[in-house]
N, C-alpha and C positions, 0 to 999 in steps of 0.2 A: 859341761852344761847339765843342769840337772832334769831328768827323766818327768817328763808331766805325769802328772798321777792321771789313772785311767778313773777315774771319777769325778775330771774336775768341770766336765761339761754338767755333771750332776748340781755341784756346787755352784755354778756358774748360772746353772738353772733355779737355784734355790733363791740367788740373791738376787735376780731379776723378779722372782716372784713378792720375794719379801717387800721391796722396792718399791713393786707395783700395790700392793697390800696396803702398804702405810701411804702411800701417797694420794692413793683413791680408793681407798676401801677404810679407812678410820682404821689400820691393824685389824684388830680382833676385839668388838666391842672396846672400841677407842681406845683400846692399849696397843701403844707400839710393839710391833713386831720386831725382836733383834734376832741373827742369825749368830749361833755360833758353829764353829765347823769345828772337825777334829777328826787327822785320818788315821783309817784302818786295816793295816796292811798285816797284821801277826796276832796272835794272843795278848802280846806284851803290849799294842798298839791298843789292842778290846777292853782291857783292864785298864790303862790311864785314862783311855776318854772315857769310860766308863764311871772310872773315881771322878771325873774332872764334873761331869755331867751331873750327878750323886750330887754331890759337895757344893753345887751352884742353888742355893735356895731360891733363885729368883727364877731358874729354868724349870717349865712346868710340863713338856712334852719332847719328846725326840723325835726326831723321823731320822730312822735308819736307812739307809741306801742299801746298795747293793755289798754286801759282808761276804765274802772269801776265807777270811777267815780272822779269828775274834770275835764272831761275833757269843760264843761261849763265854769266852771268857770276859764281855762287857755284860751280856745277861746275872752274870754271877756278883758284881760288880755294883750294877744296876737294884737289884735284887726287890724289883717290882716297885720302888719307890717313886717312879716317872712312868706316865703315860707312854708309852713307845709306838710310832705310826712306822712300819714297816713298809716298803715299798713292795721286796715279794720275798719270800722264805725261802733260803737257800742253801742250809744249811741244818740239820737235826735240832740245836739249841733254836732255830729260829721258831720250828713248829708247835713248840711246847717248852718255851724254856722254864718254866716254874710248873712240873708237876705238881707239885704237894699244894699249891694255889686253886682254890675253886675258881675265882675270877681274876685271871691275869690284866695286868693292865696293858695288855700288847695285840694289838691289832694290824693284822695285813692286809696291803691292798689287791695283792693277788697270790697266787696260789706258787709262783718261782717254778723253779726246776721242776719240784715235785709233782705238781698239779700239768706244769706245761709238758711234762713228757707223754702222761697218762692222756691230757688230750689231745696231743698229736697221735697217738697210738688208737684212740679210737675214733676219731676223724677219719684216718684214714680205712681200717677195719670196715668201718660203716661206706664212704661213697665213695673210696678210689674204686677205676673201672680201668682195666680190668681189676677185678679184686685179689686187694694184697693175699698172699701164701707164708711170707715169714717178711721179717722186718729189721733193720738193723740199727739200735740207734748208740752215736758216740758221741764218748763225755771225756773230757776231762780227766787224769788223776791226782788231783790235786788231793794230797793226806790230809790236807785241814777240813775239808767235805766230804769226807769217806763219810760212811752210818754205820760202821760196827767195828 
């Protein structure tokens, strides 16, 4: 039996929305809305949907889910030619994937690990009572999200 992909309530959630969009919302300035999916499980996963996404002239935006890993190597791939709506940055390529870019076309909707660790850290700093002394937080080792 094959293994459900851990993002397919993401997915599931995308085409319910599109769904709802085209059928009472006119799309997007009365263009239909089409969903195309494509997963992302490795580098080599980052890179084809990345080519696949590229190469589709009629696809003018992406919204990227939650990336683990590839999402490097679809940035690379991508190489600013699409609009990309990030859901949250999770990964180094996610935060800045085209430096030499003055205006990337890549936008996040929140802040991911990186932002969410830092405000957990000072939430708690600020109004746990009694007040925190040291703190312990655990991640993950996953090698595709290492930062150095």
């Amino acid at each position: 039996m094959p293994r459900p992909s851990k993002l397919s309530a993401s997915t599931a959630a995308g085409k319910v929305a599109v769904a709802y969009a085209n059928a009472h919302l006119n799309g997007v300035s009365g263009h239909v809305i089409k969903l195309v999916t494509c997963s992302v499980a490795t580098e080599e996963d980052g890179t084809a949907c990345g080519t696949q996404f590229r190469n589709d002239p009629n696809m003018h935006a992406v919204i990227e889910g939650v990336l683990v890993a590839g999402s490097d190597t679809f940035f690379k791939v991508i190489n600013n030619t699409k609009a990309v709506i990030q859901l949250a940055a999770n990964s180094p390529a996610d935060i800045n994937p085209y430096p030499s870019v003055k205006h990337p076309n890549v936008f996040t909707l929140n802040a991911g690990a990186f932002g969410g660790y830092n405000a957990l850290i000072q939430y708690a700093a600020k109004y746990a009572r009694p007040a925190v002394k040291s703190m312990l937080l655990i991640g993950d080792d996953n090698p595709a999200v290492k930062l150095g």
